[in-house]
N, C-alpha and C positions, 0 to 999 in steps of 0.2 A: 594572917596571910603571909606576914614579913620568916614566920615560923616553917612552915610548912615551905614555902620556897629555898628557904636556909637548908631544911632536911633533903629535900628533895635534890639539891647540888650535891651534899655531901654522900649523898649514894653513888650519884652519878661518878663523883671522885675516885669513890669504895671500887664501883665497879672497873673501874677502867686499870685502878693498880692490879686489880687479881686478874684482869684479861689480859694484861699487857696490849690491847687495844683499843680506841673506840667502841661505846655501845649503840647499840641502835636505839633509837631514844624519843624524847619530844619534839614538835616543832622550834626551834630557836632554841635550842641546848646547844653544849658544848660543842662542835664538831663532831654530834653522833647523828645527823641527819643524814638518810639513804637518799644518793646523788643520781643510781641509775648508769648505767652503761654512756661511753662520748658516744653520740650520732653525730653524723655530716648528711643532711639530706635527708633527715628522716631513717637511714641506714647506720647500722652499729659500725662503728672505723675495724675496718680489716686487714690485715698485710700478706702477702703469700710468702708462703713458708719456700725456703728455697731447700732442694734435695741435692744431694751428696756432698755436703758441705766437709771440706775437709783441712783442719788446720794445726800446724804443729803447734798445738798447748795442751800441756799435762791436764790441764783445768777444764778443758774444752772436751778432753779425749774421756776423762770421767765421767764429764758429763753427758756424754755420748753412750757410755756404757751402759749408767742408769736410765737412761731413760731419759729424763729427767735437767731441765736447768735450776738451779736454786739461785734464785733471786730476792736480796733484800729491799726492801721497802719499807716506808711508813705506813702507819693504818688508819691515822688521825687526824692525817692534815686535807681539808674540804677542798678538792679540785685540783690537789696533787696526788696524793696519796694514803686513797681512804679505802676501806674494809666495812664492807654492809654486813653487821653484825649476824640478822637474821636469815642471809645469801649465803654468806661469806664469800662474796663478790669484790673485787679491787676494782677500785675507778679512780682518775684522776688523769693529770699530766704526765707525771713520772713513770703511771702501770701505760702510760699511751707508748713511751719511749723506750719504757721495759719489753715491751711485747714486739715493735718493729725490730729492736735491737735480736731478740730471740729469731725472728723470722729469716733475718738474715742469717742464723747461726741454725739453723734447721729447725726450730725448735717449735713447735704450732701453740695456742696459750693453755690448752689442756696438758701440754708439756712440760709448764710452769709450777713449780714450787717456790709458795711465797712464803717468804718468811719475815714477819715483824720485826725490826732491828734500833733499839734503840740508837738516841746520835750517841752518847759515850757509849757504846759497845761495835759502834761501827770498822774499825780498823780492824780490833780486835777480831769481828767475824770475818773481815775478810781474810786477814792474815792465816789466821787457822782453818780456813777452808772449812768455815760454816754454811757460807755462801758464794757463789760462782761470781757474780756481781753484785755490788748494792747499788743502786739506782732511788736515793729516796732524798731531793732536796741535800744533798751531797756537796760544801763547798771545796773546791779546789785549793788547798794553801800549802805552805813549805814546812810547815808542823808533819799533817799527815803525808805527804810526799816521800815521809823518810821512810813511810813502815808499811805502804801500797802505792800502787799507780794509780791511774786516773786516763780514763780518756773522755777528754770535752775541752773546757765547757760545750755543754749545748744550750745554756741558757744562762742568762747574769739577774738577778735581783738582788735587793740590799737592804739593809736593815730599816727597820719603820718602826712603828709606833701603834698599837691598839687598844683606846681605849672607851668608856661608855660613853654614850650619845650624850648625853648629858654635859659632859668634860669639860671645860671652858678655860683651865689654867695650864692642861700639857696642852704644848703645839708642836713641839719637838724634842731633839734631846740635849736640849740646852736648858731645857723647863722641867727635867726629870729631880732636881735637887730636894731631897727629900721626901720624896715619894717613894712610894711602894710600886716597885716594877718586878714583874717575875721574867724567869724566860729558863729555858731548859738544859739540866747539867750536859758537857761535853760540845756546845754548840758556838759556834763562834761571836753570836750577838751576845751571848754571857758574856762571854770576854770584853767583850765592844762594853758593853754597858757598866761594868762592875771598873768601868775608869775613872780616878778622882776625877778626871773635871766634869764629870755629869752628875756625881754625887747621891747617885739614888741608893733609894737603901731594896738589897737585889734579893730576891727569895728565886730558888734552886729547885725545880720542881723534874722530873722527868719526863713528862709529855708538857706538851703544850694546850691540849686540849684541859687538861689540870690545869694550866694559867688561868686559862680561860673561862672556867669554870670557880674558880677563887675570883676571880675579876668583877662574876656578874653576882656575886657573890658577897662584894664587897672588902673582900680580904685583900687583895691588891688595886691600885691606882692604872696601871697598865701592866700589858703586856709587847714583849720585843722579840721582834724576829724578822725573819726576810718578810719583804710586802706582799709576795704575794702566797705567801702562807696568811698571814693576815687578812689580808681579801676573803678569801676565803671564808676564816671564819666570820667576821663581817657582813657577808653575802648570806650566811645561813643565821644570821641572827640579826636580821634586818629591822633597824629601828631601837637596837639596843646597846649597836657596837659601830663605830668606825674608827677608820685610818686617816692617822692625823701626820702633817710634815714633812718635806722630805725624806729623800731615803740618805742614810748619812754613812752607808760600805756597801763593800763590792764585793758581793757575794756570786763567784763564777759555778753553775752546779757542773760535775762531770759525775761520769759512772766511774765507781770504785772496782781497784779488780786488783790479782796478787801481782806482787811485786814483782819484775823480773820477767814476767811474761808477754815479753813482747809483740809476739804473732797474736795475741786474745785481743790486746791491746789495739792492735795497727786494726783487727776485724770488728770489734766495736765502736770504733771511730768512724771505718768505712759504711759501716752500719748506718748510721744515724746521718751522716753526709748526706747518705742514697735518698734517705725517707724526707731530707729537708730540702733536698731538691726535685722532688716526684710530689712535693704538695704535701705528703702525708704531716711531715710537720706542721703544716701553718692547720691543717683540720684539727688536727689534735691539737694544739693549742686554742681555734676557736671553740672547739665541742668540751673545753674544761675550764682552765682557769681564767679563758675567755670572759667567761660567762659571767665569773666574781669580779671581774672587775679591770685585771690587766689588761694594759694594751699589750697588741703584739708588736713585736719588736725583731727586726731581724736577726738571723742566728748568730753568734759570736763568734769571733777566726779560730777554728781547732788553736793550741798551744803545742810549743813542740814538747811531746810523748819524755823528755829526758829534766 
């Protein structure tokens, strides 16, 4: 049995590096369970697209050209930022914020080009104009600051702890001292964790859904990352994983966008204001990461843009 469950994770692994996303998969597997479209009411969450949108950004104006927004995201994380293998459907929080942000920017979600973006290649695609925005669990800090903008937060979560139900000696990240913690290169809870005084011994994986999957797996002790990425996976492997401890940083998410472009900037911002006070925010967050587990929490004050 202990065989066959061993082999079984290790495809799941296999699969997920040559997709560079989530697979559609078993019940209580990795983060490859199809989540379904957010409802509010029984009804899919919708935004109207606004016409003649017009604004001075080179980024905006290309995008305008093709058709077309290209927007980064995650594909792996359950109730932010997932990709149904067998759809190839996005759902989550993030694709909820992606899409109202596009609607105010003219853009309807058939207009949406999603693309997968690892966290270490994120600057990088914005920078080079891989993608128009990234929107995927995005922390705001003075590192990436230097080499894009950011407009947000529109949400604060912070680092946590996931480990198997079973667990009884991690309770937080004072208890990680030689244990096996994974968490994923380019992400800031790597940084948080790989600190002497917590003392774990840290494995470097690039999805986290790969943590996760070594976890149940028995190859690591926990995994780290914001909470409510955790929940998440937790929620979908109910009875085999939770979230243990407080949360111990401050993780501010914003939307990533090129540097220097200040009108994109001031209209993604306006964006996401408009939809958190017409409600659309608080549905979308009950119709997703709700549902894993977070409470909802009021939106966080914009920060000034400079």
């Amino acid at each position: 049995m202990k065989l066959r469950k061993s082999a079984a994770v290790a495809a799941a692994i296999a699969a997920l590096s040559l997709t560079a996303t989530a697979c559609g998969g078993k019940d209580g597997s990795a983060g490859d369970k199809p989540e379904g479209p957010a409802k509010s009411g029984g009804k899919e969450l919708s935004y109207t697209v606004k016409k003649d949108v017009s604004i001075d950004s080179s980024v905006f104006k290309a995008a305008k050209k093709r058709g077309k927004l290209i927007i980064g995201a995650k594909a792996d994380q359950p109730y932010l930022g997932f990709e149904d293998q067998s759809t190839k459907k996005r759902s989550g929080f993030d694709i909820e914020i992606a899409k109202m942000v596009a609607a105010d920017l003219g853009f309807s979600p058939k207009q949406i080009e999603w693309k997968t973006v690892d966290s270490g290649a994120r600057e990088t695609a914005v920078s080079k104009g891989d993608v128009d925005l990234m929107i995927g669990t995005y922390t705001i800090n003075p590192e990436r600051k230097k080499q894009i903008d950011f407009a947000g937060p529109y949400f604060h979560a912070g680092a946590s702890l996931l480990v198997r139900k079973d667990e009884k000696d991690i309770k937080g990240p004072d208890t990680v001292r030689g244990k096996k913690v994974c968490s994923i290169v380019g992400s800031t809870p790597l940084q948080n964790i790989k600190k002497p005084k917590y003392g774990a011994k840290v494995t470097e994986l690039s999805k986290y859904s790969e943590c996760v999957a070594q976890m149940l797996n028995n190859q690591v002790d926990a995994v780290t990352t914001d909470d409510a990425i955790l929940m998440g996976y937790a929620a979908q492997n109910k009875g085999k994983l939770k979230v243990v401890g407080e949360t111990f940083s401050d993780e501010p998410y914003g939307v990533g966008l090129k540097k220097g472009d200040a009108a994109l900037q001031k209209a993604v911002a306006d964006a996401i204001k408009a939809h958190q006070k017409n409600g659309d925010y608080k549905k979308a967050f009950d119709a997703t990461i709700g549902i894993s587990g977070s409470k909802y929490q009021e939106p966080p004050a914009f920060t000034d843009p400079k």
